[in-house]
C-alpha positions as CSV (number, residue, x, y, z in Angstrom):
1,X,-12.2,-92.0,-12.6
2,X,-11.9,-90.3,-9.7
3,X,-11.1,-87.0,-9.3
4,X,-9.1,-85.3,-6.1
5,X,-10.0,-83.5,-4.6
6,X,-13.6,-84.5,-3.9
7,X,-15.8,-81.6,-2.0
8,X,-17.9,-83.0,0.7
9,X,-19.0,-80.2,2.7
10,X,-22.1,-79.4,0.3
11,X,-24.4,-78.6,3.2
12,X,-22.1,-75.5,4.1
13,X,-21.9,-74.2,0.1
14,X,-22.6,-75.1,-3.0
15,X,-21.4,-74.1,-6.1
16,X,-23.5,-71.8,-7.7
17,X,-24.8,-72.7,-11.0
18,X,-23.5,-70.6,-13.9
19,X,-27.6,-69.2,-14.8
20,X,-28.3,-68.3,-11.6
21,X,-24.6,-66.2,-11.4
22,X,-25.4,-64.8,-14.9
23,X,-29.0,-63.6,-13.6
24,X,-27.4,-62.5,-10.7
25,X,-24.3,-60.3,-11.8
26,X,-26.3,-56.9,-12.2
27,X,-27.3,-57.2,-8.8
28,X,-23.6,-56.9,-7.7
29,X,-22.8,-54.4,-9.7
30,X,-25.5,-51.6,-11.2
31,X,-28.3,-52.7,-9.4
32,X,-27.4,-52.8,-6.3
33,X,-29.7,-52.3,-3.2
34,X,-31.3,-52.9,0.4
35,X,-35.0,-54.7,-0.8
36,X,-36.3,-53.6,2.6
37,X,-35.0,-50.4,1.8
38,X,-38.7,-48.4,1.2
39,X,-37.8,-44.6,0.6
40,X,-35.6,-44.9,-2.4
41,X,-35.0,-46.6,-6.2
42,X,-32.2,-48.8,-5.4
43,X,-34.3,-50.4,-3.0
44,X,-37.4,-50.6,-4.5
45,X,-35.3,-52.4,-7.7
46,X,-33.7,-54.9,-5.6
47,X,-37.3,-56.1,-3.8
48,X,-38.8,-56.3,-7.4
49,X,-36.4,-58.9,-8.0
50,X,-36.6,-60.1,-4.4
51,X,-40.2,-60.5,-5.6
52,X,-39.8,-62.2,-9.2
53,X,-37.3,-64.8,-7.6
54,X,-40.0,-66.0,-5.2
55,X,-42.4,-65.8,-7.4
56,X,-40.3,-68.0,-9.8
57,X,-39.1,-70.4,-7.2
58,X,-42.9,-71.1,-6.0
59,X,-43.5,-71.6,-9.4
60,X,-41.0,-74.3,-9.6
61,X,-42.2,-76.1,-6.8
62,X,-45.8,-75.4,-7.1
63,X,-46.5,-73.4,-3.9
64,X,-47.9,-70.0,-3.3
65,X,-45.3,-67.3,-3.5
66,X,-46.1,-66.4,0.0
67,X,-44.9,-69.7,1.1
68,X,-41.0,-68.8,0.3
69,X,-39.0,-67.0,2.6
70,X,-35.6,-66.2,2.0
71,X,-33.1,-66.4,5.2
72,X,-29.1,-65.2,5.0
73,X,-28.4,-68.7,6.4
74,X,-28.4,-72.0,8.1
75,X,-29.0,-70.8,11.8
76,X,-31.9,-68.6,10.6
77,X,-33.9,-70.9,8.9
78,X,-33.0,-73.7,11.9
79,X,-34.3,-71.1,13.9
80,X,-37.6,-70.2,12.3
81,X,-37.8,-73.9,11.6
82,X,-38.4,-74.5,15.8
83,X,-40.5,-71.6,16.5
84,X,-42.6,-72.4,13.6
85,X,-43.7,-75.8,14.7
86,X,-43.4,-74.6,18.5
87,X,-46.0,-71.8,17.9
88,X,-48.6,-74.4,15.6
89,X,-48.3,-77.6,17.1
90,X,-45.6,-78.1,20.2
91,X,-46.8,-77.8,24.0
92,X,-43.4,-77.9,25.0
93,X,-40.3,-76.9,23.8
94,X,-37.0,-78.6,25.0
95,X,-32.9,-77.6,24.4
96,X,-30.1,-78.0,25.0
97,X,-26.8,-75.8,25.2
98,X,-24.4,-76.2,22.8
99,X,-21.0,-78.1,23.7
């Protein structure tokens, strides 16, 4: 049976699964840190498990670890997307503006 309502907008967020938000808690609350933060211990902790999750996640999918690169969202990756195929294979690169 159906049940209302019904989400449809998964390509702007998911919800999280409850392991990965169980893994995740410390990093909210005691370990806390920048990961590109290089002169201190918070920092150094939170690229350690920067580090373990891509390690983990090219694991899943069998690539290398140094294959996974983490983005803070949808216009990033769009973006390194383009200029990743522009610099390796495209001559020519054509946009458009936005509407």
């Amino acid at each position: 049976m159906l049940q209302l309502p019904v989400y449809l907008d998964n390509n702007s967020t998911t919800q999280c699964d409850p392991r990965v938000v169980e893994a995740m808690l410390p990093y909210f609350s005691e370990l806390y840190g920048n990961a590109a933060s290089k002169t201190h211990s918070f920092g150094w902790i939170a690229e350690e498990a920067v580090e373990t999750a891509r390690a983990q996640l090219a694991a899943i999918i069998n690539a290398d670890k140094t294959e996974i690169i983490f983005t803070s969202g949808a216009t990033e990756s769009d973006n390194l997307a383009v200029k990743g195929v522009f610099e390796n294979i495209a001559e020519h690169l054509i946009t458009t503006a936005s509407l």
